[in-house]
Kinemage of the C-alpha trace (Angstrom):
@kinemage 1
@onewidth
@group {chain A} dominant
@subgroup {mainchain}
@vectorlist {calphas} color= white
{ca unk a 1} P -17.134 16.474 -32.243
{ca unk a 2} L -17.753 18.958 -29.261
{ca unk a 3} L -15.776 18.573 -26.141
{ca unk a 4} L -18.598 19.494 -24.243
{ca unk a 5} L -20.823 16.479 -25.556
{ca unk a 6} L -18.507 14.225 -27.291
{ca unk a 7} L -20.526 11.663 -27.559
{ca unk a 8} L -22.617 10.288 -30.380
{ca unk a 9} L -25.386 8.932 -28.469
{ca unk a 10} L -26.355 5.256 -28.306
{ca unk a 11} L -24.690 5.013 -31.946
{ca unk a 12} L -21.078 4.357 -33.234
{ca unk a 13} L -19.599 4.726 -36.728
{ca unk a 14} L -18.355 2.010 -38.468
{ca unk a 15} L -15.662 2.434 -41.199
{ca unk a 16} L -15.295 0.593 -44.355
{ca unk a 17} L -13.410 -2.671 -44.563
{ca unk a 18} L -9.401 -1.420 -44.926
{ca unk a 19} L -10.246 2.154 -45.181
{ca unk a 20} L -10.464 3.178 -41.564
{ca unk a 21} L -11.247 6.534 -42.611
{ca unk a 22} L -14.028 6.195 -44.281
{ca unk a 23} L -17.142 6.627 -43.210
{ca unk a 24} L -20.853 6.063 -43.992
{ca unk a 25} L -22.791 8.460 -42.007
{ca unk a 26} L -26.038 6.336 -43.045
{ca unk a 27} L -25.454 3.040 -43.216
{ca unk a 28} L -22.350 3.077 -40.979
{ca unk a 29} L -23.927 3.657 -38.013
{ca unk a 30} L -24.503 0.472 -35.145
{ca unk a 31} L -25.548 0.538 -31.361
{ca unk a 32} L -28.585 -1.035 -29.322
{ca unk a 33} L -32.190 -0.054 -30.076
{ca unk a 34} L -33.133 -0.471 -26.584
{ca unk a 35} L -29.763 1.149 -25.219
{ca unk a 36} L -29.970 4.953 -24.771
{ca unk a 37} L -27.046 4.805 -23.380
{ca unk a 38} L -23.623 6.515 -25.058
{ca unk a 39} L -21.617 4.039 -26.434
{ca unk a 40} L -18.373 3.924 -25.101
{ca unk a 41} L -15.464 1.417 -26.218
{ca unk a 42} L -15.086 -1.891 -28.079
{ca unk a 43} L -13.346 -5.310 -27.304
{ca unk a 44} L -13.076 -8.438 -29.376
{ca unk a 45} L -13.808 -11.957 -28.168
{ca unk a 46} L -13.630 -15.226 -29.802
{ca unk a 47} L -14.649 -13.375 -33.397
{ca unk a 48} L -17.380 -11.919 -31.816
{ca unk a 49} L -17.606 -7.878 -31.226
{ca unk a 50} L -18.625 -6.813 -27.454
{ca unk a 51} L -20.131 -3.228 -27.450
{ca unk a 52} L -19.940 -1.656 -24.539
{ca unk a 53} L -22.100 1.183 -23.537
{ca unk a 54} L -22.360 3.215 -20.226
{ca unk a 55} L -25.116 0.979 -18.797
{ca unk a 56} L -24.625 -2.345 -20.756
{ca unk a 57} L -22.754 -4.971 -22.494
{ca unk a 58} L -23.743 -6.112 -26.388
{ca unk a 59} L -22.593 -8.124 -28.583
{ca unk a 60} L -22.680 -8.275 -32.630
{ca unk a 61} L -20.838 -9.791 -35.916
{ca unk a 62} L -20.196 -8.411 -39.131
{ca unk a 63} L -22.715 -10.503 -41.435
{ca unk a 64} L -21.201 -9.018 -44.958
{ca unk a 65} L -24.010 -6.096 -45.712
{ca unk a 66} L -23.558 -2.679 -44.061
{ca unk a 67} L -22.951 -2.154 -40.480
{ca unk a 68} L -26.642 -0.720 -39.903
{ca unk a 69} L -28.307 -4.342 -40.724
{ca unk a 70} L -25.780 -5.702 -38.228
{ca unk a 71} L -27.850 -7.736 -35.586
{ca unk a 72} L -26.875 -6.011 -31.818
{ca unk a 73} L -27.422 -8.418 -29.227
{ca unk a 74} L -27.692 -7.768 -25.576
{ca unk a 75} L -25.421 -9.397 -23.086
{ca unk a 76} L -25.862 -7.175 -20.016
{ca unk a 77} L -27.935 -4.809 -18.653
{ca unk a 78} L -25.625 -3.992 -15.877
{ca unk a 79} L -21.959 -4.118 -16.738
{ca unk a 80} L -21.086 -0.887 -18.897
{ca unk a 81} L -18.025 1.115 -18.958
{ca unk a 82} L -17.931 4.452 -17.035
{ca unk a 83} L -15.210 5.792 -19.880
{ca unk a 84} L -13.717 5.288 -23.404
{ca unk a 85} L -11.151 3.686 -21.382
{ca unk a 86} L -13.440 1.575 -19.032
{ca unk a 87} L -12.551 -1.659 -21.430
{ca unk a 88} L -8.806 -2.813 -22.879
{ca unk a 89} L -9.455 -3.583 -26.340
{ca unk a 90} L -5.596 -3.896 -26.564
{ca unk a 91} L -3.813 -3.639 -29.721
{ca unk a 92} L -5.281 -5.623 -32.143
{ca unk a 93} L -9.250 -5.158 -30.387
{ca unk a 94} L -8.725 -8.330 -28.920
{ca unk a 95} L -8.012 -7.369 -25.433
{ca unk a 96} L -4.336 -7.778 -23.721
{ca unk a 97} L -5.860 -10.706 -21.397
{ca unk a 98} L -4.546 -13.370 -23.381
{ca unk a 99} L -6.744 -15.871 -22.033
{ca unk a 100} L -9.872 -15.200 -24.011
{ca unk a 101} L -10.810 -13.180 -21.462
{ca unk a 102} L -11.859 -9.288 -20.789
{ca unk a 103} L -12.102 -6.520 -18.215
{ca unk a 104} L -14.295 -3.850 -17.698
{ca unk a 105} L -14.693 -0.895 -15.104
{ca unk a 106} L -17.583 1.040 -14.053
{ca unk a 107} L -19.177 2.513 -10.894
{ca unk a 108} L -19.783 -0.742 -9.216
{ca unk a 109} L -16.256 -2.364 -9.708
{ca unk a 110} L -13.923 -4.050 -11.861
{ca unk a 111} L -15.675 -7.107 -14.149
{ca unk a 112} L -14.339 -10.219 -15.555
{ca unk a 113} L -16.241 -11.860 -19.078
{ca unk a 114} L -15.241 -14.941 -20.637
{ca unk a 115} L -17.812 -15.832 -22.845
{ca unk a 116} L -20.163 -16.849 -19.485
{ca unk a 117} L -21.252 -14.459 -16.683
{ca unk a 118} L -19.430 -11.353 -15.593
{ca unk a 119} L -17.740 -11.636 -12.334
{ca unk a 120} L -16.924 -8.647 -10.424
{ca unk a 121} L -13.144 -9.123 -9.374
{ca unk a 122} L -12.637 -5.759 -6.876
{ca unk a 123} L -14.627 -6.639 -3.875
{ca unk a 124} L -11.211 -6.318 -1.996
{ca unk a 125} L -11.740 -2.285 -2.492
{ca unk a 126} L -14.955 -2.052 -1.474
{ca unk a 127} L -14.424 -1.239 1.883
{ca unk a 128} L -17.601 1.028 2.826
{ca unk a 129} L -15.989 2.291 6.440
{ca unk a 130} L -15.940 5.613 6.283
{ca unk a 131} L -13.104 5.673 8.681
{ca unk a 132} L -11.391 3.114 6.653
{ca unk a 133} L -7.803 5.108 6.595
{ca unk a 134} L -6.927 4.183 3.018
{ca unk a 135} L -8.856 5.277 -0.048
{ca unk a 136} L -11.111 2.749 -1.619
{ca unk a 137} L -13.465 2.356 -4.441
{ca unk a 138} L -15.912 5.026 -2.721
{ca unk a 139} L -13.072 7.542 -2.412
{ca unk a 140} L -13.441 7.602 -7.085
{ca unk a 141} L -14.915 10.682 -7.829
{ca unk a 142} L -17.341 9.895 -10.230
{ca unk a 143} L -17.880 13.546 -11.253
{ca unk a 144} L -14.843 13.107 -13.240
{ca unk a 145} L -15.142 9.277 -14.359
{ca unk a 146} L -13.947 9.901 -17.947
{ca unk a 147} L -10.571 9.846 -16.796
{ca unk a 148} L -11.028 6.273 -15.327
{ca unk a 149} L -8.899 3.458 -17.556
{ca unk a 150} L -8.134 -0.087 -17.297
{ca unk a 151} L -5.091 -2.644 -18.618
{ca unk a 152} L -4.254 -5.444 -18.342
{ca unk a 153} L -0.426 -6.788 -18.627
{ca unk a 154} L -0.817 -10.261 -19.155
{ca unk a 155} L 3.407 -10.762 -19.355
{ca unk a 156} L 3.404 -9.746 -15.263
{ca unk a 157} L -0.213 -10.920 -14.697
{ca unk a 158} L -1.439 -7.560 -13.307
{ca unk a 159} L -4.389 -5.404 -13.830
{ca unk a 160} L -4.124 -2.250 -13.385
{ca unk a 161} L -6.825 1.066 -12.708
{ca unk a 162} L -6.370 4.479 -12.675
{ca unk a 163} L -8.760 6.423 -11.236
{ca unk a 164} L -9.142 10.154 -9.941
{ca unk a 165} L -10.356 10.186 -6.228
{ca unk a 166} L -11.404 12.679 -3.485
{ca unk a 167} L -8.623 12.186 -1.317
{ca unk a 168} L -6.516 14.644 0.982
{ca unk a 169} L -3.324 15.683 -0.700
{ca unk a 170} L -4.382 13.016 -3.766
{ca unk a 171} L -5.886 14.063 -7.438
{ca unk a 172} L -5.516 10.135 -9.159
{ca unk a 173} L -4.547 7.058 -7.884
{ca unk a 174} L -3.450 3.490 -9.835
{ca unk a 175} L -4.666 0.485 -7.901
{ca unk a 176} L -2.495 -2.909 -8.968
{ca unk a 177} L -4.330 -6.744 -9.274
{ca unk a 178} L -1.584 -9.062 -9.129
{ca unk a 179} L -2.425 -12.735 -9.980
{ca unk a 180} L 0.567 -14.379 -10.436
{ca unk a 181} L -1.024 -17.530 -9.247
{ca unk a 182} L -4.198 -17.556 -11.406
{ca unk a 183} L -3.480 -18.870 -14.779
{ca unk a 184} L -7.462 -18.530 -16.441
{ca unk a 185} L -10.091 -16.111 -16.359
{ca unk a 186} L -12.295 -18.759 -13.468
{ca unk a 187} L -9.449 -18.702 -11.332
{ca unk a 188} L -9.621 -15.172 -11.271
{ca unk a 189} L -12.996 -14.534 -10.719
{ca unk a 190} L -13.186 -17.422 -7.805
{ca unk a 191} L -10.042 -16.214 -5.962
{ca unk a 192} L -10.993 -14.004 -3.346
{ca unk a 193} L -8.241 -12.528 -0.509
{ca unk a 194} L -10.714 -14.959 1.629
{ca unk a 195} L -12.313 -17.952 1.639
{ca unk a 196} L -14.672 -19.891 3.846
{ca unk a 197} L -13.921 -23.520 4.414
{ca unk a 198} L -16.644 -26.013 4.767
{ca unk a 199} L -16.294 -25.838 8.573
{ca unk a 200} L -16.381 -21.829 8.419
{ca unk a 201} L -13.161 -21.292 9.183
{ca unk a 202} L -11.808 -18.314 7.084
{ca unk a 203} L -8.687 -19.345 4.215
{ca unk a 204} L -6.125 -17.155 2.598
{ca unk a 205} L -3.641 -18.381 0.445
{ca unk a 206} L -1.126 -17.175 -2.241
{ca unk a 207} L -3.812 -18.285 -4.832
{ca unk a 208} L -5.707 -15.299 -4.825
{ca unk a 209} L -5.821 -12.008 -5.827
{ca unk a 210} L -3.447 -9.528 -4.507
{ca unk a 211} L -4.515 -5.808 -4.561
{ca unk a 212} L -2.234 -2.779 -3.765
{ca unk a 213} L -2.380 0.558 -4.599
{ca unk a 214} L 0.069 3.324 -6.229
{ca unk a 215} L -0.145 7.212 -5.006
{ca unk a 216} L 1.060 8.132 -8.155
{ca unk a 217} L -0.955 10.049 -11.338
{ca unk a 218} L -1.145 8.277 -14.596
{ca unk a 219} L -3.485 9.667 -17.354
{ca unk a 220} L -3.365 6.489 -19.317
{ca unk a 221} L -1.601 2.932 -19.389
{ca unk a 222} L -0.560 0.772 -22.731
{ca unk a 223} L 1.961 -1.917 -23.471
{ca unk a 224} L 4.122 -0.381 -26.434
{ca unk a 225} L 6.514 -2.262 -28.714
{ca unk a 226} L 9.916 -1.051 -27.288
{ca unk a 227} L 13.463 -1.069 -29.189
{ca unk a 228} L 14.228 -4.812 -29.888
{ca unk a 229} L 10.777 -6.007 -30.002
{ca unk a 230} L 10.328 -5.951 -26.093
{ca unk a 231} L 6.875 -5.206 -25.029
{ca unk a 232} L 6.711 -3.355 -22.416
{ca unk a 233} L 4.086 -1.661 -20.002
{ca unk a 234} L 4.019 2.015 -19.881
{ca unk a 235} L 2.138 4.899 -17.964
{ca unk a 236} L 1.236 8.660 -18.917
{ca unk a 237} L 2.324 10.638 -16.341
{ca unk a 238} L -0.291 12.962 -14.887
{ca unk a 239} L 0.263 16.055 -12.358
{ca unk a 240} L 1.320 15.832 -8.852
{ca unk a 241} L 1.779 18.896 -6.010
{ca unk a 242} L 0.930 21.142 -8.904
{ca unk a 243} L 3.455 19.820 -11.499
{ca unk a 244} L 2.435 18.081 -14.619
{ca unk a 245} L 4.902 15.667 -16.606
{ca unk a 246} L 3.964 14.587 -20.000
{ca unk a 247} L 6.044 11.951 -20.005
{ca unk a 248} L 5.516 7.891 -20.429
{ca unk a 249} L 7.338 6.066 -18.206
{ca unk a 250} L 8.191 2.017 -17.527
{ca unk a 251} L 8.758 -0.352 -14.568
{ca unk a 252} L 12.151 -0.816 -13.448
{ca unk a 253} L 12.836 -2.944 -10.707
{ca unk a 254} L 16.347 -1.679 -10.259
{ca unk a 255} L 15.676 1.725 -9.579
{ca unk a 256} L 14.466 3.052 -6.390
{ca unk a 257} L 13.565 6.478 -7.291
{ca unk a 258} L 11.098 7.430 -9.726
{ca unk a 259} L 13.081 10.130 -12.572
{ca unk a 260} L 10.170 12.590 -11.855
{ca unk a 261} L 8.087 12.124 -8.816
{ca unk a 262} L 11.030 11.672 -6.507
{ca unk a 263} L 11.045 9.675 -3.584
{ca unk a 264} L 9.447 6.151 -3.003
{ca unk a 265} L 7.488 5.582 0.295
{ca unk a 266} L 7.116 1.546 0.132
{ca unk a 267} L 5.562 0.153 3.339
{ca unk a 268} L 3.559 -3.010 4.621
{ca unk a 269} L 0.525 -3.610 6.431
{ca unk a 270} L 0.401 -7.318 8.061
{ca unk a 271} L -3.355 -8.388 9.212
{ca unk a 272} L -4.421 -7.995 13.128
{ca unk a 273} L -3.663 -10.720 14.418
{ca unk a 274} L -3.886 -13.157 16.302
{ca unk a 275} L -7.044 -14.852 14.979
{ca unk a 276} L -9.490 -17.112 17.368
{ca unk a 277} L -8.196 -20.238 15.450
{ca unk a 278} L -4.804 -19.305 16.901
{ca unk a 279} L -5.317 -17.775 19.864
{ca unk a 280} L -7.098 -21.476 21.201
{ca unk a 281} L -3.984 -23.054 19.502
{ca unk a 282} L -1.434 -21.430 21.332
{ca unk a 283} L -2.720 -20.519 24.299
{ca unk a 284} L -3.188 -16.989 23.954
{ca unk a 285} L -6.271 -16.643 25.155
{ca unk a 286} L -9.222 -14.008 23.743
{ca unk a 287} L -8.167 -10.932 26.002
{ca unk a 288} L -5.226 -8.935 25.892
{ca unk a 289} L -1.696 -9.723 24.452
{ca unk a 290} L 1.884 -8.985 25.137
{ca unk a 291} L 4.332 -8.804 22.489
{ca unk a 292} L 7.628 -9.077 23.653
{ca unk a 293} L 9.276 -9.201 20.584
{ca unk a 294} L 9.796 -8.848 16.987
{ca unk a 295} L 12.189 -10.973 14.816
{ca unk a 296} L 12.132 -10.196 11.033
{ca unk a 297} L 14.128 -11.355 7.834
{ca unk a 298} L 14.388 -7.905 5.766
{ca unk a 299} L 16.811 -6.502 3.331
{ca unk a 300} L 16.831 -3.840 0.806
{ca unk a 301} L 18.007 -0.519 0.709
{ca unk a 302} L 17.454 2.311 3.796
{ca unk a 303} L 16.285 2.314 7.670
{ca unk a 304} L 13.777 -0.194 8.524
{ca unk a 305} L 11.235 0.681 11.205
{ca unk a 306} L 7.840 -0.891 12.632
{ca unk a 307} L 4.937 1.070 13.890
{ca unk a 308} L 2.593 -1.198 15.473
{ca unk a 309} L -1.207 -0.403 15.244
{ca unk a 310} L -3.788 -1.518 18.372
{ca unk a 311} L -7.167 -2.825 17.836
{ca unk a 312} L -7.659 -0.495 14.909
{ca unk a 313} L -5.313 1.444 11.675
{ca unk a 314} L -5.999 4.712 13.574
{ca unk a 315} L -4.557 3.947 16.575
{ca unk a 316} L -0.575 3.992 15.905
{ca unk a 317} L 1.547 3.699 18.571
{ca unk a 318} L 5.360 4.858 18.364
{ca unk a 319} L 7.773 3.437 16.362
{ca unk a 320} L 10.436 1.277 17.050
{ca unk a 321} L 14.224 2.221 16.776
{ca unk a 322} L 15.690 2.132 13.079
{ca unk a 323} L 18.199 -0.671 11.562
{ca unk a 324} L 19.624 -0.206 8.398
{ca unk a 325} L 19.481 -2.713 5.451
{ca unk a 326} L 21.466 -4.461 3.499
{ca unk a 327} L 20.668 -5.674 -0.038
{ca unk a 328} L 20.228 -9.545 -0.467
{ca unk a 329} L 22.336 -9.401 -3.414
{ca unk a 330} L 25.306 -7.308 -2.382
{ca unk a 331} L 28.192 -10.379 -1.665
{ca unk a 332} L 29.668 -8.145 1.064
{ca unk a 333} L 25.723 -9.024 2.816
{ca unk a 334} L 26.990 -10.429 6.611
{ca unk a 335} L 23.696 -10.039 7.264
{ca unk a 336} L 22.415 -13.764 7.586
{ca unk a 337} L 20.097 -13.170 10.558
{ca unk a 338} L 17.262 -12.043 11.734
{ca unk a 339} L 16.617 -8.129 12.482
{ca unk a 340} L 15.622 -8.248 16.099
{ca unk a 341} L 13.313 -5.516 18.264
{ca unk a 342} L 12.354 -5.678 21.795
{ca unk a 343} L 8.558 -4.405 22.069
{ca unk a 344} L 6.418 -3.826 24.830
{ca unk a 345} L 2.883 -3.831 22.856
{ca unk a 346} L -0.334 -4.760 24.338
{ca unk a 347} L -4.086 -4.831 22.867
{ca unk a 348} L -6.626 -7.295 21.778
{ca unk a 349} L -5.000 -7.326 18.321
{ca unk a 350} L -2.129 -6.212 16.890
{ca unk a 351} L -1.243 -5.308 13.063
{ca unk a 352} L 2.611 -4.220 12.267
{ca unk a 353} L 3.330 -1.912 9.552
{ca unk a 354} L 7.184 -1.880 8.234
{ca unk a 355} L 8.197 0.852 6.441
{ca unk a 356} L 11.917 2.210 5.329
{ca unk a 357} L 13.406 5.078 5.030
{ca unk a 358} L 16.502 6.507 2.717
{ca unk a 359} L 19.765 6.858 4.324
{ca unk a 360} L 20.942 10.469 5.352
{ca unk a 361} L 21.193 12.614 1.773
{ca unk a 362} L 19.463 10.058 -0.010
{ca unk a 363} L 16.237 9.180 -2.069
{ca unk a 364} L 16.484 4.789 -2.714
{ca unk a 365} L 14.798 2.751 -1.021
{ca unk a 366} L 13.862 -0.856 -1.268
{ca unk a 367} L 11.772 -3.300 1.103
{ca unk a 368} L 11.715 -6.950 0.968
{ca unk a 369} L 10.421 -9.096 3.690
{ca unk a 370} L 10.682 -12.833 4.019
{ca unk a 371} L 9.562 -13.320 7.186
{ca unk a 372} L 8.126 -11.878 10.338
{ca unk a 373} L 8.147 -13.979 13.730
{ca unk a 374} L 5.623 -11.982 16.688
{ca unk a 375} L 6.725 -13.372 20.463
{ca unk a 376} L 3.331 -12.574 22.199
{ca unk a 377} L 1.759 -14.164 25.515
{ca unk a 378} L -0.937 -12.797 27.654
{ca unk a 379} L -0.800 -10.123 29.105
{ca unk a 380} L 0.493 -10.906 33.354
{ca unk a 381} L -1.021 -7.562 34.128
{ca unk a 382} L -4.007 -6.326 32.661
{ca unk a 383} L -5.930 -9.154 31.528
{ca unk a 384} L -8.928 -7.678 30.261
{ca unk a 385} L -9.875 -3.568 29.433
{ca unk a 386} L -12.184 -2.394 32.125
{ca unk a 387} L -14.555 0.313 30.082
{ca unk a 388} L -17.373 3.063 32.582
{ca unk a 389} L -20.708 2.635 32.882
């Protein structure tokens, strides 16, 4: 098998039954006749094989005579994987979903398949504004989309993607699905961020999908059997500023500095708000705001700081003054009120991003944030923004 054309065209061998190493090169060949496509991984569902090529989905059984008789049915001429890693077969071929249900990833997103439709589940990255500050699904470089993978961790109810994008200072990039809240494979695919209520009013609620994203490198992801029969997920490190670890590494939720990579940069975006809904409701009107004030219920570990954004994610303003945290769990916490800024903020809308920083000659950090109260009015001066003709 070259390197430079490793694959085996629109075909796949097929070993004998408990002798994985043997091979037919005749009769132990299967793919679609009307599939030029290279095949690319496998997945098991409900007893029933799902082939999955670069431009398609197909399906077969083993009917007892050689793999070359096997019938190969199509199930999509759409959804394919863009790598060997574009599916999770899992362990056992049968996928780490769980739920009887599988993931794939390819050019046009992330895709759900439980034995119906597929359902594309990543619409929250498509974000096509080029100005759009963050890097989304049309930041993957594509050029290099056999290093794209997929898993699922169905223990923690996150999906995860690593992809390699054309980003400033960036090489790869893992984005994480939580859905905590969505027990099947329909809740998934029917819980968008947002959703439109029968009088048009927009929803969001904690029964959706969650999407974040990791600046970190990752080759590969896998849940491995760890000492005492724990299974755990686990990442292949990949390269960053020009250093490559070959290491595997797991979650810990107690440490606050990665071994390797260093320092931690957590931070949190809230949406602009106010909406029109609430801006009628408390009297806010649709012009320009005033924010007086911010209250907010944070602990963790480091300085905690705001930088509020105007109208728009590239339009920071400064950022306020620094208050250090305290850790929810630490018994000496006196901390049992709100952290408290006086702000002097005006625009149409408003988003707040609170970050922390490590204390002087340190790395941790931590962030967790209950709650965050805005004191905002209308502006008493400048009601509306004049613009030129």
């Amino acid at each position: 098998i070259y390197a430079a054309n490793p694959y085996s065209g629109n075909t796949a061998f097929s070993s004998y039954v408990l002798n994985p190493e043997g091979i037919a090169q005749t009769t132990g060949l299967i793919g679609s006749a009307d599939d030029p496509s290279p095949v690319m991984c496998f997945s098991v569902q409900r007893n029933v094989t799902l082939l999955k090529s670069y431009a398609g989905t197909h399906t077969f059984q083993d009917n007892g005579e050689e793999p070359d008789t096997w019938q190969v049915n199509n199930l999509s001429r759409s959804v394919g994987a863009c790598s060997i890693r574009g599916g999770d077969p899992g362990q056992f071929g049968t996928g780490d979903a769980a739920e009887d249900w599988d993931v794939t990833v390819n050019q046009n997103g992330l895709y759900l398949f439980a034995g119906g439709d597929f359902w594309k589940i990543s619409q929250e990255l498509d974000l096509g504004d080029p100005s759009n500050p963050v890097p989304t699904w049309r930041n993957v470089d594509w050029s290099n989309e056999q290093a794209v993978w997929v898993k699922n961790d169905p223990k923690h109810h996150r999906i995860y993607i690593g992809a390699p994008i054309i980003w400033p200072g960036r090489t790869s990039i893992v984005w994480a699905l939580d859905y905590k809240e969505l027990d099947t494979g329909t809740d998934l695919s029917n819980g968008p961020s947002l959703k439109i209520g029968l009088t048009g009013k927009m929803l969001s609620t904690d029964k959706t999908r969650k999407w974040t994203r990791w600046n970190v490198s990752a080759n590969s992801a896998d849940i491995l059997i760890r000492p005492g029969n724990e299974k755990e997920m686990t990442f292949a490190g990949g390269a960053r500023n020009g250093t490559a670890y070959g290491n595997i590494y797991t979650l810990d939720p107690e440490k606050f500095t990665d071994d390797d990579y260093g320092q931690i940069f957590p931070y949190y975006d809230t949406y602009f708000f106010v909406n029109h809904e609430q801006e009628q409701m408390l009297g806010l009107g649709t012009a320009r705001k005033l924010m007086r004030k911010i209250c907010g219920f944070i602990t963790g570990t480091g300085y905690v700081s705001i930088i509020p954004f105007v109208n728009s994610l590239q339009n920071p303003l400064p950022a306020t003054s620094v208050r250090p945290l305290l850790a929810d769990a630490d018994p000496s916490n006196l901390q049992n009120q709100d952290l408290e800024w006086t702000t002097a903020i005006r625009g149409n809308r408003i988003c707040l991003r609170i970050q922390v920083q490590p204390f002087p000659g340190a790395t941790d950090v931590q962030l967790k944030i209950q709650k965050i109260i805005a004191y905002m009015m209308k502006d008493p001066v400048i009601t509306n923004r004049s613009s030129a003709v």
